[in-house]
C-alpha positions as CSV (number, residue, x, y, z in Angstrom):
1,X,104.0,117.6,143.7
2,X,101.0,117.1,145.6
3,X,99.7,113.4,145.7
4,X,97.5,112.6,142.5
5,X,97.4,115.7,141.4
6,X,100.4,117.5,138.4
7,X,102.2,120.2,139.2
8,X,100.8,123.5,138.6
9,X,102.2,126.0,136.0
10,X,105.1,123.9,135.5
11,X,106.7,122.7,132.2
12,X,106.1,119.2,131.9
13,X,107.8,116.7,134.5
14,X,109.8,113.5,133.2
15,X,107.3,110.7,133.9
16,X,105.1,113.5,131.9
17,X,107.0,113.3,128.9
18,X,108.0,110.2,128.8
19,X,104.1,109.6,128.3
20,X,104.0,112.5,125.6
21,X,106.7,110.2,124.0
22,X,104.0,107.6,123.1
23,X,102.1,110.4,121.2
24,X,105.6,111.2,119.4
25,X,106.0,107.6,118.8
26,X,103.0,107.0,117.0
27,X,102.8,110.3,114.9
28,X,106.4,110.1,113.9
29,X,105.2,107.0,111.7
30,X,103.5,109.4,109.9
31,X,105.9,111.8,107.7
32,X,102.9,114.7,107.1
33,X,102.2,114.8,111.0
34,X,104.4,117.0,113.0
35,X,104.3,117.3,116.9
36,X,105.1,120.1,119.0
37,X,105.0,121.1,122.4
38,X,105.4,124.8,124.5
39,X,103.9,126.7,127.2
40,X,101.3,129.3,127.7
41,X,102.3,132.6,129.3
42,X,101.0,131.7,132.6
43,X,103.5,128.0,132.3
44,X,100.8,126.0,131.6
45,X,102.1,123.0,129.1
46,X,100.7,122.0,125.9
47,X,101.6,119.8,123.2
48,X,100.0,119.5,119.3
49,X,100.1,117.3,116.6
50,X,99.5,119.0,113.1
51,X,98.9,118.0,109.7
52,X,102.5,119.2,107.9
53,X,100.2,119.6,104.5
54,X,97.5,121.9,105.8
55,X,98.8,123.0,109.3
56,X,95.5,121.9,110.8
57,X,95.6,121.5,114.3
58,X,94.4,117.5,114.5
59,X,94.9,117.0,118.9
60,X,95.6,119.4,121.0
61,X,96.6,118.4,124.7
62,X,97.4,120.5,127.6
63,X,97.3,120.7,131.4
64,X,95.3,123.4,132.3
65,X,94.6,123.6,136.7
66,X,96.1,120.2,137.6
67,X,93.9,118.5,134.8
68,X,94.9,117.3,131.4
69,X,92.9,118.5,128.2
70,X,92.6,117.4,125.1
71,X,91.3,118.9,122.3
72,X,90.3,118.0,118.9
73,X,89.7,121.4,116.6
74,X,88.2,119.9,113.6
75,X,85.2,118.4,115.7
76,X,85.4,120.4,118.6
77,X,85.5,118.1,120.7
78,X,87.0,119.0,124.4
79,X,87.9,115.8,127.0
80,X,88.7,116.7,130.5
81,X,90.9,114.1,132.3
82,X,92.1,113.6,135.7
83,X,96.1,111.9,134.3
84,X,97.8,112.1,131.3
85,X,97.6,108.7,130.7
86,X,94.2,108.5,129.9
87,X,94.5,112.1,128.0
88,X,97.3,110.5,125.5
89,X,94.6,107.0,125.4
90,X,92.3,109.7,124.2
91,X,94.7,112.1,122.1
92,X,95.5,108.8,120.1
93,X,92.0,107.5,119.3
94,X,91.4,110.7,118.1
95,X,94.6,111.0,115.9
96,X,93.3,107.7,114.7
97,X,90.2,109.0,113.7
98,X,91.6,112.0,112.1
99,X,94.0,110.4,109.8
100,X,91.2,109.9,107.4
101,X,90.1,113.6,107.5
102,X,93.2,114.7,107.0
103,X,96.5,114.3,104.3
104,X,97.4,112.1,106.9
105,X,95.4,109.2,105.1
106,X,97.5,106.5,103.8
């Protein structure tokens, strides 16, 4: 891995996921939100978090050329970030927010 920068077309790494994990962490709380994660064709990573009740795509994160990206569908709203700290910072406000659009209120 090249200094500062995440591997390219590569599943995630373990300091990766063990970021993901505070995504999982918080959205497991949540019994009607599911998380999943996969790969494109080309190997690039992503992860979602879904509403169970509706299957509505609420954040959507993925590395995409050495950058993280999250995505929120229902605003589209895209956020381009440079580690995937600050892409889960932002994939959790914007869970957050969401909860109260979705049957995730409660």
């Amino acid at each position: 891995m090249l200094f500062g920068f995440p591997p390219a077309r590569e599943d995630w790494t373990e300091s990766e996921r063990s970021e993901l994990n505070r995504l999982r962490t918080e959205i497991e709380d949540l019994a009607v939100a599911e998380f999943e994660c996969n790969h494109t064709d080309e190997g690039d990573p992503w992860c979602i978090v879904h509403d169970r009740a509706t299957d509505a795509v609420v954040v959507h994160i993925a590395r995409i050329n050495r950058r993280y990206v999250v995505v929120t569908p229902y605003d589209n709203r895209i956020v381009r970030t440079v580690t995937l700290a600050s892409a889960i910072d932002r994939a959790l406000a914007e869970f957050r927010r969401a909860a109260g659009k979705y049957s995730m209120a409660g």
